[in-house]
C-alpha positions as YAML, in Angstrom:
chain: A
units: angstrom
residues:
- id: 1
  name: UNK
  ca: [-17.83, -16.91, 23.95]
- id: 2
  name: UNK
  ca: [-15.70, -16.19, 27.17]
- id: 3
  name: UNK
  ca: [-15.19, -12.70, 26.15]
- id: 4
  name: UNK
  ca: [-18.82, -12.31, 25.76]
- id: 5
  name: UNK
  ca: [-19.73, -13.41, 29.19]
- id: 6
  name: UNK
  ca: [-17.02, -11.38, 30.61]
- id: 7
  name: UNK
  ca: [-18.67, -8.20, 28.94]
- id: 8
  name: UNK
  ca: [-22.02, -9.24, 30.12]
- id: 9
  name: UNK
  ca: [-21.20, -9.71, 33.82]
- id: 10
  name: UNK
  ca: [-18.89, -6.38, 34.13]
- id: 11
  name: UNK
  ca: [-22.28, -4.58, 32.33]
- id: 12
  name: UNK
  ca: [-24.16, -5.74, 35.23]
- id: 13
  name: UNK
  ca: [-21.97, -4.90, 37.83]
- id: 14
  name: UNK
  ca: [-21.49, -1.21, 36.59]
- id: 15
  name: UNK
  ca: [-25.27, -1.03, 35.92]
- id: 16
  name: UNK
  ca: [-26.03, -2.32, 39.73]
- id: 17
  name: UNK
  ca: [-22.88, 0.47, 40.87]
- id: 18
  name: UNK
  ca: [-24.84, 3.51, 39.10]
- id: 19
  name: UNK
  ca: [-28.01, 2.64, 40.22]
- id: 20
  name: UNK
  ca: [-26.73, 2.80, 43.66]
- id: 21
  name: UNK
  ca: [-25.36, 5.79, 43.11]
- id: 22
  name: UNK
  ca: [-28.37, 7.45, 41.61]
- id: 23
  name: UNK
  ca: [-30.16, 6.67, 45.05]
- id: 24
  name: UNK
  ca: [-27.74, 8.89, 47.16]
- id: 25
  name: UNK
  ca: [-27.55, 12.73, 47.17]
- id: 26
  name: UNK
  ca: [-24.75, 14.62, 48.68]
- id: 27
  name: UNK
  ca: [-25.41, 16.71, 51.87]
- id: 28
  name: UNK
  ca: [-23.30, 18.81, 53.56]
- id: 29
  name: UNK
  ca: [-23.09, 18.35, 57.22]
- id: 30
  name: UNK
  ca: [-21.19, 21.20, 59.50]
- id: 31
  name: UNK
  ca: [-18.46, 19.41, 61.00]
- id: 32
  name: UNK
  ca: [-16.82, 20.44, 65.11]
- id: 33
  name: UNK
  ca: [-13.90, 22.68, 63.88]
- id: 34
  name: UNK
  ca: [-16.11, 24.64, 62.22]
- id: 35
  name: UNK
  ca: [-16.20, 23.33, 58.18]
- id: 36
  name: UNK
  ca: [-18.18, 20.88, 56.11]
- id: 37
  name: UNK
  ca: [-17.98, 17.47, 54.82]
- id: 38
  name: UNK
  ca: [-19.90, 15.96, 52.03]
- id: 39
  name: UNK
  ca: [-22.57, 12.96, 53.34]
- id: 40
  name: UNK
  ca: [-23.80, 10.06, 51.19]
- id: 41
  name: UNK
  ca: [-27.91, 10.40, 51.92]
- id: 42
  name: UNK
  ca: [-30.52, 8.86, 50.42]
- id: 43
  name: UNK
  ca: [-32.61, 10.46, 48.42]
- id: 44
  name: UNK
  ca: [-36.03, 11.24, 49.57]
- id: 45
  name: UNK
  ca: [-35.70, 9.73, 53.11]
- id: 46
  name: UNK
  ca: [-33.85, 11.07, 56.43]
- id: 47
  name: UNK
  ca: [-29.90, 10.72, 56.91]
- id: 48
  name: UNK
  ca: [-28.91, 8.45, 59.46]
- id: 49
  name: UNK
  ca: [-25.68, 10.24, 59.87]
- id: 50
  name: UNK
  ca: [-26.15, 12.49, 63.04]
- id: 51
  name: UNK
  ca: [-25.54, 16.50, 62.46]
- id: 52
  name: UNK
  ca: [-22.36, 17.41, 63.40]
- id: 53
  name: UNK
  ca: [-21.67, 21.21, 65.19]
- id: 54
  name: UNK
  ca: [-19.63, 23.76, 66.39]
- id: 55
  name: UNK
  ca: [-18.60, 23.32, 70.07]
- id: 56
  name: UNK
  ca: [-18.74, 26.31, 71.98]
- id: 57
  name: UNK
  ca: [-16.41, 25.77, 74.96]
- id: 58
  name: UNK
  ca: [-18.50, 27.08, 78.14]
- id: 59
  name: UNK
  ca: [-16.52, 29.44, 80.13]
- id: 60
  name: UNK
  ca: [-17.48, 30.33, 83.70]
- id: 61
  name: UNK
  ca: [-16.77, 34.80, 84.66]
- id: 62
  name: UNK
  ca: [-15.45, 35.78, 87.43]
- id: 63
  name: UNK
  ca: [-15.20, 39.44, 88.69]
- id: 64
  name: UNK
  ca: [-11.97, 41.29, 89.67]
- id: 65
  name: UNK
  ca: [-13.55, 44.86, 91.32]
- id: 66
  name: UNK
  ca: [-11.65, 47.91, 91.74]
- id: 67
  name: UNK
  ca: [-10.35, 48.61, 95.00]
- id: 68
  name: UNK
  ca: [-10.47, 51.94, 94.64]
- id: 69
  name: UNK
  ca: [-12.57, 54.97, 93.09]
- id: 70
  name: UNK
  ca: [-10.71, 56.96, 90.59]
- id: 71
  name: UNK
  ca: [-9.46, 57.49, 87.07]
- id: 72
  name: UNK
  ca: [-8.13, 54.54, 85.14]
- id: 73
  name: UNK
  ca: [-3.86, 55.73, 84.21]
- id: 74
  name: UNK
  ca: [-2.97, 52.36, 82.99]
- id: 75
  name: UNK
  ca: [-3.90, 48.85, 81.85]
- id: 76
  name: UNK
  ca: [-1.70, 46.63, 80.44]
- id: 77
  name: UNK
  ca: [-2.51, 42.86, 79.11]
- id: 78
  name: UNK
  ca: [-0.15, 39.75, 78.44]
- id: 79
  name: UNK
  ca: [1.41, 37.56, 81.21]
- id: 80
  name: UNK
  ca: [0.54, 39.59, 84.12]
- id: 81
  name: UNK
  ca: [-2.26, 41.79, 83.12]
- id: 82
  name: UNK
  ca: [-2.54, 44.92, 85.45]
- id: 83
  name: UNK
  ca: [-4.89, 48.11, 85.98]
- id: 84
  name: UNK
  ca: [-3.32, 51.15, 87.65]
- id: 85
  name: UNK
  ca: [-5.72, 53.35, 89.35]
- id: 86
  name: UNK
  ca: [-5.24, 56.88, 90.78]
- id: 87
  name: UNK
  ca: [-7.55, 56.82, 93.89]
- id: 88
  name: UNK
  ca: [-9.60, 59.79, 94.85]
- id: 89
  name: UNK
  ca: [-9.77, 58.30, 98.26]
- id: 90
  name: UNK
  ca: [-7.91, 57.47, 100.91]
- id: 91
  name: UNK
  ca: [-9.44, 53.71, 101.67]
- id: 92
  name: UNK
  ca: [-8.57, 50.08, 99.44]
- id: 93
  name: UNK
  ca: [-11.39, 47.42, 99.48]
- id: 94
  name: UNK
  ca: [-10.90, 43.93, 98.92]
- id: 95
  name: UNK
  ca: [-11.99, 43.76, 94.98]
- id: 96
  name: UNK
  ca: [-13.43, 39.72, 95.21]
- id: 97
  name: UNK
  ca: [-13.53, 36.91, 98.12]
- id: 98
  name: UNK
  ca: [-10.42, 35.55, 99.26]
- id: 99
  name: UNK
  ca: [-7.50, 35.35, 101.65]
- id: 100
  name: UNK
  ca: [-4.31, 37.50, 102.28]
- id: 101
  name: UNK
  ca: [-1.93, 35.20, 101.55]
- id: 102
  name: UNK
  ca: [1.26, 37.74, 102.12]
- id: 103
  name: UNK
  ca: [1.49, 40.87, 103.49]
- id: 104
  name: UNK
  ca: [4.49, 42.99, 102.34]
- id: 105
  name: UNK
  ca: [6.61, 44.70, 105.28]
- id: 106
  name: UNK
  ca: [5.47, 48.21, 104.08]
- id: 107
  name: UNK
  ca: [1.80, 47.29, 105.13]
- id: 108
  name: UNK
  ca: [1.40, 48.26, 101.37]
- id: 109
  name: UNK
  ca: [0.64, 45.87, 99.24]
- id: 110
  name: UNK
  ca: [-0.72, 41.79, 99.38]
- id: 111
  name: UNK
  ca: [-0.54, 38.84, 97.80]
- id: 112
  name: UNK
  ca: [-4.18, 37.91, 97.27]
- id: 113
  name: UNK
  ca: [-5.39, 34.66, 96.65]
- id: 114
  name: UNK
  ca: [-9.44, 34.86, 95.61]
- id: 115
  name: UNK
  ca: [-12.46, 32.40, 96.04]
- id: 116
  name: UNK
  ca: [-12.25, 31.64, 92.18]
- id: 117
  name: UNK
  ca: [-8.12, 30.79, 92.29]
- id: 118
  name: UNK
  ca: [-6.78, 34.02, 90.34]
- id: 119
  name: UNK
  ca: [-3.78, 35.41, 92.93]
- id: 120
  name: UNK
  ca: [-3.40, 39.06, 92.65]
- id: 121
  name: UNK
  ca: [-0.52, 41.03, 93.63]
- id: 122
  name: UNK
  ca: [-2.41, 44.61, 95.03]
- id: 123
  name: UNK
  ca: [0.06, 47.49, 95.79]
- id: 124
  name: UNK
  ca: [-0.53, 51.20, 97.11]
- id: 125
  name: UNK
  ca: [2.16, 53.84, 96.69]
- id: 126
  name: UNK
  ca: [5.41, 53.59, 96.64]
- id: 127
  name: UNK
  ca: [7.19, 50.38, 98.10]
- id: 128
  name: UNK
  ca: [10.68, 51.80, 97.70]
- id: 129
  name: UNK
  ca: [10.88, 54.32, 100.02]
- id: 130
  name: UNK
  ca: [10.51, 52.63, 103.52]
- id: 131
  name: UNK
  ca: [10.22, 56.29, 105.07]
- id: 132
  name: UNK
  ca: [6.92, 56.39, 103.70]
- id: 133
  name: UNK
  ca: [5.81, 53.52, 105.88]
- id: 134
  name: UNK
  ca: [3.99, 55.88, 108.16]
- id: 135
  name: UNK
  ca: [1.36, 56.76, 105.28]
- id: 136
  name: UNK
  ca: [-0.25, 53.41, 105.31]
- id: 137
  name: UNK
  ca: [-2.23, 51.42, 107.83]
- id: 138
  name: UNK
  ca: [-3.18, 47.99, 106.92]
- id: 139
  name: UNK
  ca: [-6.47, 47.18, 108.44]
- id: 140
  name: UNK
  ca: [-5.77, 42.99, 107.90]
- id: 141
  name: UNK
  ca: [-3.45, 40.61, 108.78]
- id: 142
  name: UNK
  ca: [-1.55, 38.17, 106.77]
- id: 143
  name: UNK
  ca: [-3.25, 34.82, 106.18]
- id: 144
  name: UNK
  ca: [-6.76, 36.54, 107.16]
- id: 145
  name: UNK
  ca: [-9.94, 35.12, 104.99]
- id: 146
  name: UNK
  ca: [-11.58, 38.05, 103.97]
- id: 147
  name: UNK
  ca: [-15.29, 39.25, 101.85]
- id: 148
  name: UNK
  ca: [-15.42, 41.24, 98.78]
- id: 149
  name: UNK
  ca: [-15.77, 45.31, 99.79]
- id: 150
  name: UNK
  ca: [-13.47, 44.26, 103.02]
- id: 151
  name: UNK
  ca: [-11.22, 47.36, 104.47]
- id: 152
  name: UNK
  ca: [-7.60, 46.26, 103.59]
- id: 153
  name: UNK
  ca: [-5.51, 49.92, 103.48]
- id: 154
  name: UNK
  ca: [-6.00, 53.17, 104.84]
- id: 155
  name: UNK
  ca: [-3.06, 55.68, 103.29]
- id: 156
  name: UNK
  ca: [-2.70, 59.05, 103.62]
- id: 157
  name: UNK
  ca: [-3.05, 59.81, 100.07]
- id: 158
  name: UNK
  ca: [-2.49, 64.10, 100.30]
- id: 159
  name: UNK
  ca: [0.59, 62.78, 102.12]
- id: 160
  name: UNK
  ca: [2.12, 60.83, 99.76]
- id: 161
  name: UNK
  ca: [1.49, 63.19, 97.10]
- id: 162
  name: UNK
  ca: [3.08, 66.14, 99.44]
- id: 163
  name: UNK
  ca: [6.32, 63.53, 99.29]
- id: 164
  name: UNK
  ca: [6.51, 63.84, 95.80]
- id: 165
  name: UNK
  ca: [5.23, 59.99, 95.89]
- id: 166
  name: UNK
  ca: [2.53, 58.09, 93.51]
- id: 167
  name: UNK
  ca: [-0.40, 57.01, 95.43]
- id: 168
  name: UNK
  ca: [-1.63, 55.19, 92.23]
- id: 169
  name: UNK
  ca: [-3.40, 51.78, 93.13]
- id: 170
  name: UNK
  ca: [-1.79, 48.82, 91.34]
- id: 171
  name: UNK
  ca: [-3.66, 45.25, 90.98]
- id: 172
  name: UNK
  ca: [-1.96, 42.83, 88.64]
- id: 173
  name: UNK
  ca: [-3.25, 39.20, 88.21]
- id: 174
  name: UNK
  ca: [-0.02, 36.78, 89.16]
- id: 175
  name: UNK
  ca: [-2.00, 33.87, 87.95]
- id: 176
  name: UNK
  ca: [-5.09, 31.84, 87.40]
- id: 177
  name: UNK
  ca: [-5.07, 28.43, 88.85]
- id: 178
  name: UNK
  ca: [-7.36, 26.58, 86.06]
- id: 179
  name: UNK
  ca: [-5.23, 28.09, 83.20]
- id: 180
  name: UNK
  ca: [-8.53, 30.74, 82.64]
- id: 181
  name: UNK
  ca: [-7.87, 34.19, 80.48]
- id: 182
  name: UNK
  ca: [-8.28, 37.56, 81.78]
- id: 183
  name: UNK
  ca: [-10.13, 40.39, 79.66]
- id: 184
  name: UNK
  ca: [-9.71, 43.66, 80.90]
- id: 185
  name: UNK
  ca: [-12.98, 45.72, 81.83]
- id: 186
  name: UNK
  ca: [-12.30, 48.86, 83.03]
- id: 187
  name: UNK
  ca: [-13.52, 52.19, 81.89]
- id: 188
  name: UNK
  ca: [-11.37, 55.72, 81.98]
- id: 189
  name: UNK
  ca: [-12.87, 56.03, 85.60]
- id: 190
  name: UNK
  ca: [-14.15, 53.42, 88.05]
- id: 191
  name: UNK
  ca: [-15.36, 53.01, 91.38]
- id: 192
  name: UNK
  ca: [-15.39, 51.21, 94.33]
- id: 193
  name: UNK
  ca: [-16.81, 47.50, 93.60]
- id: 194
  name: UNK
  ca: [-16.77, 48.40, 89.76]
- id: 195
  name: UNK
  ca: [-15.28, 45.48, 87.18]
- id: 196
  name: UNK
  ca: [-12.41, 46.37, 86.69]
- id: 197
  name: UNK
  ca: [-10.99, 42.61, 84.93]
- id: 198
  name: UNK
  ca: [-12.57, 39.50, 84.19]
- id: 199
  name: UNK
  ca: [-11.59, 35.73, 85.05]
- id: 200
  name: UNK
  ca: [-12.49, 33.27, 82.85]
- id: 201
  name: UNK
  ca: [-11.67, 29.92, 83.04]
- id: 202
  name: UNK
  ca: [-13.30, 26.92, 80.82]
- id: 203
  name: UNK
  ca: [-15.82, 24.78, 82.26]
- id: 204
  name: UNK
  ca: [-15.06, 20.83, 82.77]
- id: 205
  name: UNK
  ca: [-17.22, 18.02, 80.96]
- id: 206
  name: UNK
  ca: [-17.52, 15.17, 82.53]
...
């Protein structure tokens, strides 16, 4: 007799279980790093369980321009990523907003820190030779807040050259203050005010 109402109750529990079960499909639902997980929903209505997505990080761009027209003799990525330009002119432009934070002894090359936070490290020529100083006439001073396209170097380019001495333009990101990636943009030949590298950083939620 006990054995019999035991059967009967556990019949109606597993009948009330499937039944349940028969009312739920299985959906899948993209989950934020980019698979899918299996969601109880009832069939014929709407899930309650909000669609999950992928989250695209926004990422602001900043431009890094050439300082120089010329061709394109080196880029190299990694820790410091640099482009090496040899100029066709004689003049070096600032390539983005910012302020000369140092101004090497040779008049030469800077320490540039831009509007956006990426310090570059911008060299002309040779910096080894201190002869040469007389080839290059900085046209800012240390500290100075300067606009993109500003005059920084005139060098006597034909000079240099007649020295046996690289005039090739060097600019070389030192770092980016937000922990931001830099892709590099330049072509084979660039000019003045031309992308040359890109800063991007990610964009804050609040």
């Amino acid at each position: 007799m006990v054995l019999g109402v035991m059967w009967a109750v556990t019949a109606a529990v597993l009948g009330f279980m499937l039944g349940r079960v028969s009312m739920y499909g299985r959906e899948l639902v993209e989950v934020e790093d980019g698979g899918f997980e299996g969601v109880a929903v009832p069939m014929g209505g709407k899930s309650t369980v909000r669609r999950g997505h992928r989250v695209e990080e926004k990422m602001e761009e900043w431009s890094v321009c050439s300082p120089v027209s010329g061709e394109v003799t080196g880029q190299r990525e990694g820790e410091r990523p640099t482009v090496v330009i040899r100029p066709d002119g004689d003049k070096l432009y600032a390539p983005a907003g910012g302020k000369i934070t140092r101004l090497f002894p040779m008049g030469n090359a800077f320490l540039f820190s831009t509007e956006f936070g990426a310090e570059l490290y911008i060299q002309a020529g040779e910096v080894s030779d201190e002869l040469l100083v007389r080839y290059y006439r900085p046209r800012i001073i240390q500290n100075e807040v300067v606009g993109k396209g500003k005059l920084l170097l005139e060098f006597d380019r034909q000079g240099l050259e007649a020295e046996g001495a690289s005039s090739d333009v060097f600019v070389c990101v030192e770092n980016c203050a937000y922990g931001g990636d830099v892709r590099m943009t330049a072509g084979e030949q660039v000019r003045v005010g031309e992308e040359i590298l890109q800063v991007r950083e990610p964009v804050s939620h609040p």
